[in-house]
matplotlib code that plots the C-alpha trace (Angstrom):
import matplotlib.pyplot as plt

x = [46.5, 44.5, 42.8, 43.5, 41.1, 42.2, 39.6, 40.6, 38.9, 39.0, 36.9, 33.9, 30.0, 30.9, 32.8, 30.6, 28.4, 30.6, 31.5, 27.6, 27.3, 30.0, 28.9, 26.0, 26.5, 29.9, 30.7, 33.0, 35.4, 35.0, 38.9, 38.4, 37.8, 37.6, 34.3, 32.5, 33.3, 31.8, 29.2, 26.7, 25.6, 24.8, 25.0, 27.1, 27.1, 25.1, 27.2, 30.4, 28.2, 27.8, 30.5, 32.3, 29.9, 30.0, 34.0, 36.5, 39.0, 39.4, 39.2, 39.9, 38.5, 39.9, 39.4, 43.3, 43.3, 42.0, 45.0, 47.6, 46.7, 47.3, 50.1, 52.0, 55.4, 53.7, 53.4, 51.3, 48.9, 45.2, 43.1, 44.6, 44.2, 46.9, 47.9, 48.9, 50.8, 53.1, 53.7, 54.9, 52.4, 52.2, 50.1, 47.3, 45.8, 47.3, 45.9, 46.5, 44.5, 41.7, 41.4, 41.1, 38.6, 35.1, 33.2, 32.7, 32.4, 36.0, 37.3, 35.8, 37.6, 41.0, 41.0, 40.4, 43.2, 45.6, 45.1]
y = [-46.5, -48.3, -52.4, -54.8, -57.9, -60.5, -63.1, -66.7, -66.6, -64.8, -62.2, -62.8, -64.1, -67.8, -67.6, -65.7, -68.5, -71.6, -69.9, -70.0, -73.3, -74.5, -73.1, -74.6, -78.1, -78.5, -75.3, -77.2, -77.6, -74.0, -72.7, -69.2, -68.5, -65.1, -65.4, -67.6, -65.4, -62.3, -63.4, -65.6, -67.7, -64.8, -61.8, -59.6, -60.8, -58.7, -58.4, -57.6, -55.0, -53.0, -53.4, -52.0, -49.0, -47.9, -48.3, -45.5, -47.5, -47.6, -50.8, -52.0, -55.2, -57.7, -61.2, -62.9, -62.1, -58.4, -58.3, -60.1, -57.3, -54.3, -55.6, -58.1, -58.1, -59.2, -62.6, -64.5, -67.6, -66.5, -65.4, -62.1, -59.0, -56.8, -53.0, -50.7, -47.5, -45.3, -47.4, -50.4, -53.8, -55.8, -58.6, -57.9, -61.8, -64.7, -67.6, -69.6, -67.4, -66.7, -70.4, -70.5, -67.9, -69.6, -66.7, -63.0, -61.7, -63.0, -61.5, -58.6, -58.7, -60.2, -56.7, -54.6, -56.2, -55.9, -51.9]
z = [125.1, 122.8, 123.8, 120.7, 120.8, 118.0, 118.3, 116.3, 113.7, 110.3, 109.1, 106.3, 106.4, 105.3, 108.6, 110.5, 109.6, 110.2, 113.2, 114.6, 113.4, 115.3, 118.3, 118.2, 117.3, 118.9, 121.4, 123.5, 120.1, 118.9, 118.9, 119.9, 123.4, 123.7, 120.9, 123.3, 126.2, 124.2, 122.0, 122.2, 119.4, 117.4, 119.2, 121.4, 125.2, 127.3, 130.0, 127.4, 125.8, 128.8, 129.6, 126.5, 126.4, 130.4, 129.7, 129.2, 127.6, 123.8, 122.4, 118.7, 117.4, 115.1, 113.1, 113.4, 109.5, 109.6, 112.6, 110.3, 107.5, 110.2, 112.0, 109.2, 111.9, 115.1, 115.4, 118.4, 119.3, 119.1, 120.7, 122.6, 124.1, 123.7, 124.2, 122.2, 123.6, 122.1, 119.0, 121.3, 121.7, 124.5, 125.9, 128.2, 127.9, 126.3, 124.4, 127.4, 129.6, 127.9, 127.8, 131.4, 131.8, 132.3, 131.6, 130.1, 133.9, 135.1, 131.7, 132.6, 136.2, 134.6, 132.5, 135.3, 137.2, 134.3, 133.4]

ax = plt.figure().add_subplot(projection="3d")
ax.plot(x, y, z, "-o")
ax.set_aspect("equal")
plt.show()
């Protein structure tokens, strides 16, 4: 069983860079939840990191475009969390969810709950 994460946003520097800028000068506006519950500004969230590293599950991450590329016949609102087992993908977290979820700790419970 593998984790997908398919953040909303595509992949690339110029949108790395848009991305930061956004979340800076308008973070209440940025479209991808699941980035502002995982990253800060410009890095990885602490909490998130260790979380990811003190974890036995195996995760996969992905820009929507990167995930579009891999998986061209599954379509879906972003972001998501999704699993992937025995060739068969299911959600884990919807768009609407994620939206809900007010910070990287109570997506870290909501994932516990779920697997």
């Amino acid at each position: 069983m593998k984790l997908l994460f398919i953040y909303n946003a595509n992949s690339g520097k110029l949108n790395a860079l848009f991305d930061a800028g956004h979340k800076l000068m308008s973070p209440s506006t940025y479209k991808c939840s699941l980035c502002a519950l995982t990253h800060n500004t410009f890095s990885e969230n602490r909490s998130w990191k260790e979380f990811r590293a003190e974890s036995n599950l195996d995760m996969e991450f992905y820009h929507k475009d990167e995930f579009e590329t891999k998986f061209p016949n599954v379509n879906m609102t972003y972001p998501a969390i999704l699993k992937h087992e025995a060739q068969q993908i299911s959600t884990v977290l919807n768009a609407d969810v994620l939206n809900k979820i007010s910070n990287v700790e109570d997506l870290i419970v909501r994932l516990k709950l779920q697997l």
